[in-house]
C-alpha positions as a Markdown table, in Angstrom:
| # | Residue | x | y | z |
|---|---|---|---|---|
| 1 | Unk | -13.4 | -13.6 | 11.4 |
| 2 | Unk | -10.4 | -12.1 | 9.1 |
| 3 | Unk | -9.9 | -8.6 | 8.6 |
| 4 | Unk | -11.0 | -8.9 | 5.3 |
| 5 | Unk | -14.7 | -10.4 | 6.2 |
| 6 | Unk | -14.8 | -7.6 | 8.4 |
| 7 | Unk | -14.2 | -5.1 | 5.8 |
| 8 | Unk | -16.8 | -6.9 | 3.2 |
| 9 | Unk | -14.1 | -9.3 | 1.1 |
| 10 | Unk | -13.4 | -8.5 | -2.4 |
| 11 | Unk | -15.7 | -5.9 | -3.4 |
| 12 | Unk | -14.8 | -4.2 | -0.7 |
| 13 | Unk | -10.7 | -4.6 | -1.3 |
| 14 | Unk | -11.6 | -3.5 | -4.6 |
| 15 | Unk | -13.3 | 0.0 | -3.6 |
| 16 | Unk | -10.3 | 0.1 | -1.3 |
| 17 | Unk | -7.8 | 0.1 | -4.2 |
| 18 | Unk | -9.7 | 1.9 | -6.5 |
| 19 | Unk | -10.0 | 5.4 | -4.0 |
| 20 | Unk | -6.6 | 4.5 | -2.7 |
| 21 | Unk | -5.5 | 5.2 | -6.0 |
| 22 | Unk | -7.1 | 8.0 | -7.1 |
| 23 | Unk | -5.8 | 9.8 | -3.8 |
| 24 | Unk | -2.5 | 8.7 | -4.2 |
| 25 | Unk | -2.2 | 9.7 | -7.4 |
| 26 | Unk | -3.6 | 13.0 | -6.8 |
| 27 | Unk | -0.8 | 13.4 | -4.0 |
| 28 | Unk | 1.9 | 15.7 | -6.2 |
| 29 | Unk | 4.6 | 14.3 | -4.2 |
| 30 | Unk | 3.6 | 10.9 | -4.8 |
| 31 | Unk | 2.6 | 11.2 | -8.3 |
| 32 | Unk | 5.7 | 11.0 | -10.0 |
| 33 | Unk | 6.7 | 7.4 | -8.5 |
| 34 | Unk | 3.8 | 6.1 | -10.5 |
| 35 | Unk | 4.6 | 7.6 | -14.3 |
| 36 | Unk | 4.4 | 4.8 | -16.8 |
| 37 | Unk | 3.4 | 2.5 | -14.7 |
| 38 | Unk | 0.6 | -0.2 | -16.1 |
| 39 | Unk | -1.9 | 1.3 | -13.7 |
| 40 | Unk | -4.5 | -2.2 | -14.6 |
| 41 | Unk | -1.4 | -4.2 | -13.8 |
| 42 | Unk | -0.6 | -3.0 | -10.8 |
| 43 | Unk | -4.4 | -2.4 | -9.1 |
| 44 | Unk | -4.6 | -6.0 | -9.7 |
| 45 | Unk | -1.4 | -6.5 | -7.9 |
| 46 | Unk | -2.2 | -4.4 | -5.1 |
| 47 | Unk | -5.8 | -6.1 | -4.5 |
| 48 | Unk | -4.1 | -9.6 | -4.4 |
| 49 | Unk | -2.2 | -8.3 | -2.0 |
| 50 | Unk | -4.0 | -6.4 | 0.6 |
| 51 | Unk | -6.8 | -9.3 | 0.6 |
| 52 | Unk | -3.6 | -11.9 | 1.1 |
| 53 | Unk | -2.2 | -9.5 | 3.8 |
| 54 | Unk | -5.8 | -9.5 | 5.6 |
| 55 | Unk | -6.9 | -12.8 | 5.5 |
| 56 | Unk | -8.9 | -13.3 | 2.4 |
| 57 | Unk | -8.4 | -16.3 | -0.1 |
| 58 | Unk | -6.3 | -14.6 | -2.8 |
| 59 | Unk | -2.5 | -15.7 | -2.9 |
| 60 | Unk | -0.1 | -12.5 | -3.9 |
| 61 | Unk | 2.1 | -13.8 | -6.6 |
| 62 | Unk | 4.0 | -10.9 | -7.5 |
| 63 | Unk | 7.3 | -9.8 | -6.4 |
| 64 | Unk | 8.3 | -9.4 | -3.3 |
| 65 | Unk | 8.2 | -6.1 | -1.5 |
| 66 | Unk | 12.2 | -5.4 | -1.7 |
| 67 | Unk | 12.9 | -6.5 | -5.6 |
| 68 | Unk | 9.2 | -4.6 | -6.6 |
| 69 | Unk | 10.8 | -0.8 | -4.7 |
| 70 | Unk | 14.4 | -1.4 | -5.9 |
| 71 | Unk | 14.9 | 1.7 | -7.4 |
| 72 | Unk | 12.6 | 3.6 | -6.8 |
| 73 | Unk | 14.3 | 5.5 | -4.3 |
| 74 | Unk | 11.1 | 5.8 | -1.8 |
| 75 | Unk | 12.0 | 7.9 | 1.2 |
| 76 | Unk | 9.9 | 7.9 | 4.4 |
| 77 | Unk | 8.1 | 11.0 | 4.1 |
| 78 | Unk | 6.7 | 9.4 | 0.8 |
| 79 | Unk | 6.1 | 5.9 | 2.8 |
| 80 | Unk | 4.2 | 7.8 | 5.4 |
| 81 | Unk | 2.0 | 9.9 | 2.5 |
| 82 | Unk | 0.9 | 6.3 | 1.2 |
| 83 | Unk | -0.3 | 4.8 | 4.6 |
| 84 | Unk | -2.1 | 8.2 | 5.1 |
| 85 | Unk | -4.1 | 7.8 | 2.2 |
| 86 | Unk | -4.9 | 4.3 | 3.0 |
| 87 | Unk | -6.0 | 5.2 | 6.3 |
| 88 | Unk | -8.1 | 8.1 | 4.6 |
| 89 | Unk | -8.9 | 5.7 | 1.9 |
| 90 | Unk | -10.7 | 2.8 | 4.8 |
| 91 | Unk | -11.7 | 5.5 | 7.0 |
| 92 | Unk | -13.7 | 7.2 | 4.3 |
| 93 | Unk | -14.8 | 3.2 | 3.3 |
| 94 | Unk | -16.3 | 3.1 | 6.7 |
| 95 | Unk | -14.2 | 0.3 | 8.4 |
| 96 | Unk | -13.6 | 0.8 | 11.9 |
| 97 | Unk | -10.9 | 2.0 | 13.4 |
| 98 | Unk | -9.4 | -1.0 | 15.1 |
| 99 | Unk | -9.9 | -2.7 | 12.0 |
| 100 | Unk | -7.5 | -0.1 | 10.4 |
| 101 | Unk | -4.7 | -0.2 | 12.8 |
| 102 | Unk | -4.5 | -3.8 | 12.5 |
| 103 | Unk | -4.5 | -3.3 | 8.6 |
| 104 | Unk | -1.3 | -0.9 | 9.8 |
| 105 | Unk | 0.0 | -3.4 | 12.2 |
| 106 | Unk | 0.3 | -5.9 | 9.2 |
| 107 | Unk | 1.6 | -3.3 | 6.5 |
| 108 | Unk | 3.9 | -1.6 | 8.8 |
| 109 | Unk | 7.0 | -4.2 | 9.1 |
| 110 | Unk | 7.0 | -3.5 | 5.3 |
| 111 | Unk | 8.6 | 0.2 | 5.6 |
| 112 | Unk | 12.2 | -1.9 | 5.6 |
| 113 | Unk | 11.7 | -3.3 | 2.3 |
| 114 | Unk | 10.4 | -0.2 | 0.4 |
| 115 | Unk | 11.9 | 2.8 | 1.6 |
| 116 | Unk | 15.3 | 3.3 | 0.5 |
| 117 | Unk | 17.8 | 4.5 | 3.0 |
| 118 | Unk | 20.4 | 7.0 | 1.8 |
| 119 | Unk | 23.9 | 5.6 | 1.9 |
| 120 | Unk | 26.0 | 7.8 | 4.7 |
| 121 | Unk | 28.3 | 10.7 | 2.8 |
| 122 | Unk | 32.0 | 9.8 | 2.6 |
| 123 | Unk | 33.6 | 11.3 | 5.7 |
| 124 | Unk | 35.9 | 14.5 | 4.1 |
């Protein structure tokens, strides 16, 4: 059985998303990464591709994770505050907790793609 049976499929990637959101953007540090951003847009986005990223039938068609960070100048301390409240977000959902480190064990490679790494300071 996938990850995303376990967890309850689509309605339940939907709750997910939808708490996952209101804690993240009721983090003030993570907040301001998510000013006018089409919020509908990018739930959408996200469910498509946490249910791809688990096992369910829905294909992620958007960008991938590099080209949809550029920019944004993500640093690890606001990486880590995300996957925290995504583990609060399942934990609170009720999935278990091997079922959530495998969830991090398929989300983790990702850190490379979305957290910016500062260029080194010219040597003076």
């Amino acid at each position: 059985m996938s990850i995303y049976d376990a967890i309850g499929g689509a309605p339940a990637v939907a709750a997910a998303v939808d708490d996952f959101y209101v804690r993240v953007l009721g983090d003030p540090g993570l907040a301001p990464y998510f000013e006018g951003v089409d919020l509908p847009r990018l739930k959408a986005h996200q469910r498509a591709f946490i249910a791809a990223a688990i096992g369910g039938p829905e294909l992620y068609a958007g960008r991938d994770m590099r080209a949809a960070h550029t920019g944004l100048d993500i640093t690890d301390a606001a990486f880590d505050s995300v996957v925290g409240h995504l583990v609060g977000t399942l934990t609170g959902l009720g999935v278990p907790e091997e079922t959530i480190a495998q969830i991090g064990g398929a989300l983790a490679p990702l850190r490379a793609d979305i957290v910016r790494t500062p260029e080194p300071e010219p040597a003076g």
